[in-house]
N, C-alpha and C positions, 0 to 999 in steps of 0.2 A: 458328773453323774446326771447332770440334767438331758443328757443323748438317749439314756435308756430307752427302749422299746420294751413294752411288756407283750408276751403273745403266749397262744394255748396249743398244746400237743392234744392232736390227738388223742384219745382214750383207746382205740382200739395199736396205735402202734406203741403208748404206753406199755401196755401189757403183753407187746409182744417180744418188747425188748427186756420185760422183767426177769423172766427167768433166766437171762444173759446177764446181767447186772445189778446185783444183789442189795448196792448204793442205788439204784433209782427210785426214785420216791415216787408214789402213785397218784393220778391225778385229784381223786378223791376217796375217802374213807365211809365208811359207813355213817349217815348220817350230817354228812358234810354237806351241805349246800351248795356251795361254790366249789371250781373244780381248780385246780391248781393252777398258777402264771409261770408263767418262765421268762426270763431276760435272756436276748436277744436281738440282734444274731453276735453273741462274744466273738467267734473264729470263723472262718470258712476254708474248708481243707480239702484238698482232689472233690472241687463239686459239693460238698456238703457241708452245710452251716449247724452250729451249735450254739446250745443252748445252754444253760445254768438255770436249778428250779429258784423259785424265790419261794422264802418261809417264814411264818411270822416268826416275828420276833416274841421271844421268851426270857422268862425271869435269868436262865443259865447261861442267855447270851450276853447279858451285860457284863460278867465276869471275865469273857473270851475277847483278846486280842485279834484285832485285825491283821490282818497279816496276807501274802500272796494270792490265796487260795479263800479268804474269808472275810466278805464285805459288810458291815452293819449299814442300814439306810435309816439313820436313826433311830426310834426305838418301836420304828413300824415293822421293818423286815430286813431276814437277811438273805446273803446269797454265796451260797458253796459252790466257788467254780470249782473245785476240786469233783464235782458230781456233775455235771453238763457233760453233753453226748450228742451225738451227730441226730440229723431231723431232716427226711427228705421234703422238698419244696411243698409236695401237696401233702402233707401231716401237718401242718402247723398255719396259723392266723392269726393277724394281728389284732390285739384287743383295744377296739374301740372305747372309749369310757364312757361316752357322750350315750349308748345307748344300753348302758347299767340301769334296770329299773328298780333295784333297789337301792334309796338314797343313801342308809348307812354305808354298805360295799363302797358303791358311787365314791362318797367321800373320804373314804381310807385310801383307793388306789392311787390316786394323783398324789399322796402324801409319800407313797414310797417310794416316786423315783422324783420327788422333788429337791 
């Protein structure tokens, strides 16, 4: 686990592949501040790399087995490779944590792929 890369899609090829895929989760919600991570790069297939979203972790994941397709990162975040999708080279970027200006954020990321 400690290889992880966390990085960001795009926002506008987000939503261009949503109405294709009904499981893609959206970068951010109304009212959200921060915009969604994704782990990275899982697969690389004819030329394209994919992704899996990462999602905090919630009270109904503790109950859920790990299993193939469903990774807990302790009780910070998890991640549905069952929902990761192809990402061309310039839709996506790695995220720096070093230049997180908010210290809370800051301090929660490096805990999920630790």
């Amino acid at each position: 686990m400690d290889s992880l890369k966390i990085y960001e899609i795009s926002e506008k090829y987000v939503n261009y592949l949503a109405p294709l895929a009904s499981h893609l989760f959206r970068n951010r919600q109304a009212g959200q501040q921060n915009s969604r991570k994704y782990i990275g790069i899982v697969l690389q297939i004819n030329g394209m790399d994919y992704f899996a979203p990462l999602s905090s972790f919630k009270e109904k994941h503790r109950k859920m087995n790990e299993g193939l397709d469903f990774i807990k990162i302790k009780d910070y975040a998890v991640i549905n490779l069952n929902n990761m999708f192809p990402v061309p080279v310039n839709e996506y970027r790695y995220v720096d944590f070093s230049r997180e200006k908010n210290p809370k954020y800051k301090s929660l990321l490096p805990k999920s792929v630790a």
